[in-house]
VONUFI-9683 format. One record per residue (C-alpha): residue number from 1; chain; residue in one letter; x, y, z. Coordinates in steps of 0.1 Angstrom, whole numbers, padded with zeros to 4 digits. Example, Ala and Ser with C-alpha at 12.3 -4.5 7.8 and 13.67 -1.06 7.14 Angstrom:
[node 1, "A", "a", [0123, -0045, 0078]]
[node 2, "A", "s", [0137, -0011, 0071]]
This chain:
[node 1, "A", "x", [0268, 0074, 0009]]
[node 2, "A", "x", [0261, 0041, 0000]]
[node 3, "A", "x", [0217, 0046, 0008]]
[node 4, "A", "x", [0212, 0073, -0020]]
[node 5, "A", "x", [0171, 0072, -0020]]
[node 6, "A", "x", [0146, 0074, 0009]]
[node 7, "A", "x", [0116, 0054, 0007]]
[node 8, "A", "x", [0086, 0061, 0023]]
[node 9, "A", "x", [0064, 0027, 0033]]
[node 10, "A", "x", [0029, 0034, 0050]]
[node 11, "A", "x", [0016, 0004, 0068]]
[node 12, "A", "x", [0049, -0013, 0069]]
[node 13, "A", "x", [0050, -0027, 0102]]
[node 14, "A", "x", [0035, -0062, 0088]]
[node 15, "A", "x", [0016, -0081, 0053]]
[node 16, "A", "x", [0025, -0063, 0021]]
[node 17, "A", "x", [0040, -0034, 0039]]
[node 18, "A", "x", [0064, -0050, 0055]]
[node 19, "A", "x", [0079, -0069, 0023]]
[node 20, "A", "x", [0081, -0039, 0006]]
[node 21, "A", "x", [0105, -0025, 0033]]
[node 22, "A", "x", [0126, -0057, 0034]]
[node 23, "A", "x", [0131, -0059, -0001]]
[node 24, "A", "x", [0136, -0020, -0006]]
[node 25, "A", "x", [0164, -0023, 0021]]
[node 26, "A", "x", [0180, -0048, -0002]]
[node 27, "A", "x", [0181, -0030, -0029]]
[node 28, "A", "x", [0198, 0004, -0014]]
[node 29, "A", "x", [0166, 0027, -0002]]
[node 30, "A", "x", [0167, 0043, 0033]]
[node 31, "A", "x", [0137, 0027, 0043]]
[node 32, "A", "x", [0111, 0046, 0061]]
[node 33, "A", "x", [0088, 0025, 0083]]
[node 34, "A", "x", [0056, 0043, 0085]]
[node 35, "A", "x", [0028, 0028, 0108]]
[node 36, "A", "x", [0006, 0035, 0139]]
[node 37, "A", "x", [0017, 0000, 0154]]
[node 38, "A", "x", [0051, 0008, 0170]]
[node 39, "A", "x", [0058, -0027, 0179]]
[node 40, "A", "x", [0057, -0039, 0146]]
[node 41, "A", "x", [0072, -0010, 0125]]
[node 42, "A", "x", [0099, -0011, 0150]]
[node 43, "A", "x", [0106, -0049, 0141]]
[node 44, "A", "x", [0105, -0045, 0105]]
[node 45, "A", "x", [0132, -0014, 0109]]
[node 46, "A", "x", [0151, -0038, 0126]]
[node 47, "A", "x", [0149, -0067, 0101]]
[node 48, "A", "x", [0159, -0043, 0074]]
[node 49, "A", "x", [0188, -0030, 0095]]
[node 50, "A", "x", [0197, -0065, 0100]]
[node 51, "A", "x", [0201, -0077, 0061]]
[node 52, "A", "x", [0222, -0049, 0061]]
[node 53, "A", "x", [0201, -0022, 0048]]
[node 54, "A", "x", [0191, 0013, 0065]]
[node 55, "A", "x", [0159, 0017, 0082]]
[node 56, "A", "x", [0136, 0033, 0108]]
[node 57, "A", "x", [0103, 0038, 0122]]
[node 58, "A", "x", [0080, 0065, 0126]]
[node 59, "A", "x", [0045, 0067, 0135]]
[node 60, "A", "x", [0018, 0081, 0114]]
[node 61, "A", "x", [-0019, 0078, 0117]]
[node 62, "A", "x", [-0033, 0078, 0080]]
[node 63, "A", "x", [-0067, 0091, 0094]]
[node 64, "A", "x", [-0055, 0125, 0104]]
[node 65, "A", "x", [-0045, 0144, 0082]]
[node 66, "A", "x", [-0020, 0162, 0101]]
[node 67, "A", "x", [-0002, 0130, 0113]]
[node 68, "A", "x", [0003, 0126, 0073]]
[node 69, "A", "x", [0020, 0159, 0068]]
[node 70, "A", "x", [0042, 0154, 0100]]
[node 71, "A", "x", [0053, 0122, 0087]]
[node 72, "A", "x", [0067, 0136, 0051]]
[node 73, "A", "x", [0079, 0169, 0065]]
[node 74, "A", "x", [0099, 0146, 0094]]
[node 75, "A", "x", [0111, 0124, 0064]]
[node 76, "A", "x", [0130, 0152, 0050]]
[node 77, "A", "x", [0140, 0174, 0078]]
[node 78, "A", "x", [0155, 0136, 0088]]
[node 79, "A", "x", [0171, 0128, 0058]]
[node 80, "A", "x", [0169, 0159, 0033]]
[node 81, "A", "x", [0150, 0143, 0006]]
[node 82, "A", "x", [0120, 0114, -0001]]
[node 83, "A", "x", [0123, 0097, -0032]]
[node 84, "A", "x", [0093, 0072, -0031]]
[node 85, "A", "x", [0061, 0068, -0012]]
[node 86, "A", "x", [0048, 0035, -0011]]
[node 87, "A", "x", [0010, 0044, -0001]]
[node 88, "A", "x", [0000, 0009, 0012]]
[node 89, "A", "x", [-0020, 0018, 0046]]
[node 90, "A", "x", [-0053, 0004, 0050]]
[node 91, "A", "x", [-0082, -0012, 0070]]
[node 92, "A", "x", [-0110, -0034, 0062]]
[node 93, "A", "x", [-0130, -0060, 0081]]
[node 94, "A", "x", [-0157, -0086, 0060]]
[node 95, "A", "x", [-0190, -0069, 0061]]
[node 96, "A", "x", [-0221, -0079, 0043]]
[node 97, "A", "x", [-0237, -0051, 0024]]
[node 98, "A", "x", [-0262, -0046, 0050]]
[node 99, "A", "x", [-0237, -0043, 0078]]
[node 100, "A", "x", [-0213, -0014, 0069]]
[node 101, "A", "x", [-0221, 0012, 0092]]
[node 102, "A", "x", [-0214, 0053, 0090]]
[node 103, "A", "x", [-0183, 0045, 0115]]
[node 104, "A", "x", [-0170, 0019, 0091]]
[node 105, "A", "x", [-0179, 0040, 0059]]
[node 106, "A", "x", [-0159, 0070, 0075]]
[node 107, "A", "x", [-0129, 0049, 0087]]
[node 108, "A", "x", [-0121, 0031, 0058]]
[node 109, "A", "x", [-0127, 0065, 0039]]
[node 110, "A", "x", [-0105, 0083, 0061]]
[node 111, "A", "x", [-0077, 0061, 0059]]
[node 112, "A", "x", [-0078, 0045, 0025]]
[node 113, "A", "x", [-0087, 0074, 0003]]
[node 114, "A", "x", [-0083, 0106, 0025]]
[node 115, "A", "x", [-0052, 0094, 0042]]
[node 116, "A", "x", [-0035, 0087, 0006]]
[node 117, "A", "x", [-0046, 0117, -0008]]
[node 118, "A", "x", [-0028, 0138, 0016]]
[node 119, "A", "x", [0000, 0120, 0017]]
[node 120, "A", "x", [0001, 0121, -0022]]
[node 121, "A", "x", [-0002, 0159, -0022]]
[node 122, "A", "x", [0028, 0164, 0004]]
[node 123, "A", "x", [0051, 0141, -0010]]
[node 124, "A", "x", [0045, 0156, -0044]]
[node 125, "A", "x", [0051, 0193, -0031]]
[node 126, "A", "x", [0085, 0179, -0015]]
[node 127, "A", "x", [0095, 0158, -0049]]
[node 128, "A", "x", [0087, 0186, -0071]]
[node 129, "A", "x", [0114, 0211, -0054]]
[node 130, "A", "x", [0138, 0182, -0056]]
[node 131, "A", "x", [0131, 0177, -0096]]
[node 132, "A", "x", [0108, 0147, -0094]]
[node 133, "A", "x", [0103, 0113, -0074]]
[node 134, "A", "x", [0077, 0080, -0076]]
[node 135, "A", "x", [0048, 0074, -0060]]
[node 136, "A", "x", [0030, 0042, -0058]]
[node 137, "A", "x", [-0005, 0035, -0043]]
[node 138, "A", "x", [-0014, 0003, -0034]]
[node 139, "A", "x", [-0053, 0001, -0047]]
[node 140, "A", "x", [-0070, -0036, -0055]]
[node 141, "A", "x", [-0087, -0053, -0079]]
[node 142, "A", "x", [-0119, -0047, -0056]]
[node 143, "A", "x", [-0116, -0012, -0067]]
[node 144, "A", "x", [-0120, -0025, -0105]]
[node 145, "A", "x", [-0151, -0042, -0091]]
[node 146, "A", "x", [-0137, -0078, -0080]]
[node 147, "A", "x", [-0174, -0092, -0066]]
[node 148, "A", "x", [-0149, -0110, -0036]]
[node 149, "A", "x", [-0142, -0081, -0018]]
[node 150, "A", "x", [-0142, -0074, 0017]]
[node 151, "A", "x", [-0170, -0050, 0017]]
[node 152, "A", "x", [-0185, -0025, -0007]]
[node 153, "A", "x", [-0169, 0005, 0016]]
[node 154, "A", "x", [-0135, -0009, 0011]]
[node 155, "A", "x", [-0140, -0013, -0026]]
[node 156, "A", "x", [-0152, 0020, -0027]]
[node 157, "A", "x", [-0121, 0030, -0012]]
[node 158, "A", "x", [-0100, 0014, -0036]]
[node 159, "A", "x", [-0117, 0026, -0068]]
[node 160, "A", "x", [-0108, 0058, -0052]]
[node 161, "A", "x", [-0073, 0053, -0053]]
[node 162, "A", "x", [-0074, 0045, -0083]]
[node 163, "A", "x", [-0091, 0076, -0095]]
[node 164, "A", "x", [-0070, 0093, -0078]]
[node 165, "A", "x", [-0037, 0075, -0090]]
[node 166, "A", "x", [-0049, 0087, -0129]]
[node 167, "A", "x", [-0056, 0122, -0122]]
[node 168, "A", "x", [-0025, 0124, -0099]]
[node 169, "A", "x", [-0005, 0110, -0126]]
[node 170, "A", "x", [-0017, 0138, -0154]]
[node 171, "A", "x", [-0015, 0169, -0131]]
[node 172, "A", "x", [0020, 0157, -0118]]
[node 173, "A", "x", [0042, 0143, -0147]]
[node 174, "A", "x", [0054, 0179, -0162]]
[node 175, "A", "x", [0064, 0182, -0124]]
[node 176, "A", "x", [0091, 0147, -0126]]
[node 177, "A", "x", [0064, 0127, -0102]]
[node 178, "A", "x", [0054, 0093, -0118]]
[node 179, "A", "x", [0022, 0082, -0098]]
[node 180, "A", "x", [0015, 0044, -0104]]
[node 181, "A", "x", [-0011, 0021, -0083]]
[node 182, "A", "x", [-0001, -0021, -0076]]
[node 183, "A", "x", [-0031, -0039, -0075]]
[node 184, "A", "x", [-0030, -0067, -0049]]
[node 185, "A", "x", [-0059, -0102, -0051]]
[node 186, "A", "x", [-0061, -0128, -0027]]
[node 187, "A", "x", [-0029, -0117, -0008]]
[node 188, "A", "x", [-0016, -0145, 0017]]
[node 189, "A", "x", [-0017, -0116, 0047]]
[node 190, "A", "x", [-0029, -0112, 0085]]
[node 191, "A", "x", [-0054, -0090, 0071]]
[node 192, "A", "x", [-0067, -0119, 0052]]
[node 193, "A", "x", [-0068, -0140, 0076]]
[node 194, "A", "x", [-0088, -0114, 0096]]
[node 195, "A", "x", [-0113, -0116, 0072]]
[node 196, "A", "x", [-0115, -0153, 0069]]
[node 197, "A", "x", [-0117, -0156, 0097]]
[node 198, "A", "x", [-0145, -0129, 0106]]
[node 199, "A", "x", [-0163, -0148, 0078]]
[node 200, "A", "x", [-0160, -0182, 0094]]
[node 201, "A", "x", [-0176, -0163, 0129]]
[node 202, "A", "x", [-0204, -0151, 0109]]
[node 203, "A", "x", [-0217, -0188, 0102]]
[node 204, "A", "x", [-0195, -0190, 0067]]
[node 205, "A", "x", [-0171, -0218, 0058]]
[node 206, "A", "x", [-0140, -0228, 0081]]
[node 207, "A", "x", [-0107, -0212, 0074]]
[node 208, "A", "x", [-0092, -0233, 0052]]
[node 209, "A", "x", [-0118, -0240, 0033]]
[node 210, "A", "x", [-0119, -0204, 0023]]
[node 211, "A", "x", [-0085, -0201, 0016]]
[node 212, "A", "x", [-0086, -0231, -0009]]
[node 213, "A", "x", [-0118, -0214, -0025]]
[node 214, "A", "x", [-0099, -0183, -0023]]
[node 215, "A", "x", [-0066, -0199, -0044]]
[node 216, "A", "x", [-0085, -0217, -0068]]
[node 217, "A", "x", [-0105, -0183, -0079]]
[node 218, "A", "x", [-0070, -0179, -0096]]
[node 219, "A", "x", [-0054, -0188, -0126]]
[node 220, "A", "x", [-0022, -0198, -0112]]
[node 221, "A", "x", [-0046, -0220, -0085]]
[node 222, "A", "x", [-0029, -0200, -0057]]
[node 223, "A", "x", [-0029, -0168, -0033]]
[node 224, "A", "x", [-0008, -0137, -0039]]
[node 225, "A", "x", [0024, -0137, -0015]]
[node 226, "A", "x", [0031, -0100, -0003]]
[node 227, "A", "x", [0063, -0106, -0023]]
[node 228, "A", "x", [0045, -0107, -0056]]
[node 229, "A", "x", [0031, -0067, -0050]]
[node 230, "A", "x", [0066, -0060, -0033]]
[node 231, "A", "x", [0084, -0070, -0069]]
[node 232, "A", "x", [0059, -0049, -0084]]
[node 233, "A", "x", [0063, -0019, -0061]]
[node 234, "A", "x", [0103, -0015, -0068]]
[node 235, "A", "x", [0097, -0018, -0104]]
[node 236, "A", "x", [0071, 0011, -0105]]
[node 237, "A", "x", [0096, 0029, -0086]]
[node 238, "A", "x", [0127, 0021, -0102]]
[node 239, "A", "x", [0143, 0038, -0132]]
[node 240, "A", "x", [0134, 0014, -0150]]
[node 241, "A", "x", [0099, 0027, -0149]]
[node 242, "A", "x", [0110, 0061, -0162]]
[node 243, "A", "x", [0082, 0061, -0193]]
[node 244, "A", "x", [0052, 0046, -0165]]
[node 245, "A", "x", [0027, 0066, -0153]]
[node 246, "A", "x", [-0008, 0068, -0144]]
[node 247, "A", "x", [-0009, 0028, -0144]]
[node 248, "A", "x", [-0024, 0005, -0121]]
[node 249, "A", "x", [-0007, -0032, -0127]]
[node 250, "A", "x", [-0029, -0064, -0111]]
[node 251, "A", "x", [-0007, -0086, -0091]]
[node 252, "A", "x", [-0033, -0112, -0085]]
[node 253, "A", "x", [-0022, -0143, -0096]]
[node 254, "A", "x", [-0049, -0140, -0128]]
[node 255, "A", "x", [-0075, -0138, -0110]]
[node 256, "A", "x", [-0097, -0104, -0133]]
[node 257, "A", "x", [-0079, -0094, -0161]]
[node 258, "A", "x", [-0087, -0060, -0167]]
């Protein structure tokens, strides 16, 4: 069989997500879409399929955790095994310190942090039996305390996954699962648009203004293309990463160097 590794990509439907999936599918994974937007996760499977890879989509709803453990138990009673999860599912919007709200504290919690974790602790129980597997987390430099972000609740978030890519990492190793965590910057995304342009509503600079200020915060004087984090993702889970865990690698064009 010429697709020897399943893939698991949360949030793949579009951004980051869905540039991990295309480039997976080039490089032999089955490719599992996994997103609550059906439209777009559909569209990705079908790109994928389309560069000749194998792909589908399922739906899963990172808030509930439920949804989570259907999604890896479907993954292998589809395909007998899951290799990687990609943990890249999440939501923001630009809020001012004094705006996030209990509703946006909870959804961003629920979906960011609680939403990885269970997905982290199912995929582990399922890699373990099968003698060990990769799982990478897609955090962000807000989460090491990047002053730019979004909101404080989404860089809350983030530090979480973080946290939790570390301890995952030490209580899983003896176990075969690497646990490693790609931190995105400015990432050249609709989610970053979004934001822009939610900032631009609020009375803040136009668009393009921010995405030039944006760029030039960088050392490399440009933003992060989702392809830059996808690069990273397939080394973290590649064999070539055998001797990396517990890690969390910036891919943010030199914007904080820590």
């Amino acid at each position: 069989m010429r697709w020897l590794r399943t893939m698991v990509v949360t949030g793949g439907a579009k951004g980051i997500g869905r540039e991990i999936c295309l480039q997976a599918g080039g490089e032999g994974y089955r490719v599992v879409v996994a997103d609550l937007d059906e439209g777009g996760g559909r569209a990705t499977a079908e790109d994928v399929r389309g560069r000749g890879g194998a792909a589908a989509w399922t739906y899963v709803d990172m808030a509930d955790p439920a949804s989570v453990r259907a999604l890896v138990d479907g993954v292998v009673a589809a395909h007998g095994r899951l290799d990687v999860l990609v943990n890249n599912a999440a939501v923001t919007r630009g809020l001012g310190f004094f705006e996030v709200g209990v509703d946006d504290w909870n959804l961003f919690f629920d979906t960011n942090a609680r939403g990885c974790f269970f997905a982290m602790q199912r995929a582990a129980e399922v890699m373990a039996d099968r003698g060990g597997g990769a799982i990478v987390n897609i955090a962000s430099i807000a989460g090491k305390g990047w002053s730019g972000t979004s909101n404080i609740a989404y860089a809350s978030t983030k530090g979480a996954v973080l946290a939790m890519t570390r301890v995952a990492a030490s209580q899983l190793g003896h176990l075969g699962v690497r646990v490693n965590a790609v931190c995105p910057g400015v990432t050249d995304t609709a989610l970053l648009d979004q934001v822009v342009r939610e900032r631009a509503e609020q009375g803040g600079a136009p668009v393009e203004e921010q995405r030039a200020a944006l760029a030039s915060l960088s050392s490399l004087r440009r933003l992060t293309a989702p392809r830059d984090i996808a690069g990273a993702v397939l080394y973290l889970a590649s064999d070539a990463a055998q001797g990396v865990t517990g890690q969390s690698l910036n891919v943010d064009s030199g914007i904080i160097w820590d």
